[in-house]
C-alpha positions in Angstrom: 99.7 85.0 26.1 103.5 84.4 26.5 104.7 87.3 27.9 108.4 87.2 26.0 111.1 90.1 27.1 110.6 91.1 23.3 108.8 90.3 19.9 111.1 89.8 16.5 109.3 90.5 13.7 110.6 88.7 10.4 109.2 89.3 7.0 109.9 86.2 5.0 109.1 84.7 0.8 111.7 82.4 0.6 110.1 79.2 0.4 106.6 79.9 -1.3 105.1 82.2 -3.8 104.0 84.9 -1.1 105.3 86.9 1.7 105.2 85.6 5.5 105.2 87.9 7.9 106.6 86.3 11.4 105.6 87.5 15.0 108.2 85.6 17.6 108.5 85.7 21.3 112.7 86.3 21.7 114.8 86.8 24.6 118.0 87.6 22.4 118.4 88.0 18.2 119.3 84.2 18.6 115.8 83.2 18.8 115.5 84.9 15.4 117.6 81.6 13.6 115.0 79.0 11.7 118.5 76.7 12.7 117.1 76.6 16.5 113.5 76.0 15.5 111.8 72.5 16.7 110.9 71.1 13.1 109.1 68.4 14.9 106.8 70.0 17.2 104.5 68.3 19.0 100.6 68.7 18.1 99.5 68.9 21.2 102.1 71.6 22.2 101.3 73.7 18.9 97.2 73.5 20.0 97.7 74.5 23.4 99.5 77.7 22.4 97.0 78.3 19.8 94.6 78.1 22.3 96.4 80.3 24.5 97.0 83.0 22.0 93.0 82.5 21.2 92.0 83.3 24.7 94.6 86.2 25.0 92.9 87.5 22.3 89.5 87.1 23.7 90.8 88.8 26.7 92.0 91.6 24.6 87.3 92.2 23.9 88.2 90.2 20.6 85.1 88.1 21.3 84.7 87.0 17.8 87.9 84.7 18.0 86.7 80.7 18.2 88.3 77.5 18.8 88.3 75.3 15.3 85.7 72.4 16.0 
């Protein structure tokens, strides 16, 4: 859906009781740093890549994946 030069992958429990495993587009290791994450995304941004990872995914013959209502 984004088509990033790579994919980190970060396995995280810090903050809560269970494990987190994180999927992130990255053009360098930088990327990888929760200190450059937006912790004020917009909505709107956040449900147009949902959507966009949704349809990616439907793409992919996942035809079971459906937009919340």
């Amino acid at each position: 859906a984004f088509k990033p030069r790579r994919i980190g992958v970060m396995i995280v429990g810090d903050e809560v009781p269970h494990c987190h495993m994180h999927l992130i587009p990255i053009d360098s290791e930088a990327d990888l740093s929760f200190a450059r994450a937006d912790h004020d995304p917009d909505p709107a941004a956040l449900d147009e890549a949902a959507e966009r990872l949704r349809g990616a995914l439907r793409g992919a013959g996942h035809g079971d994946v459906v937009s919340p209502a």
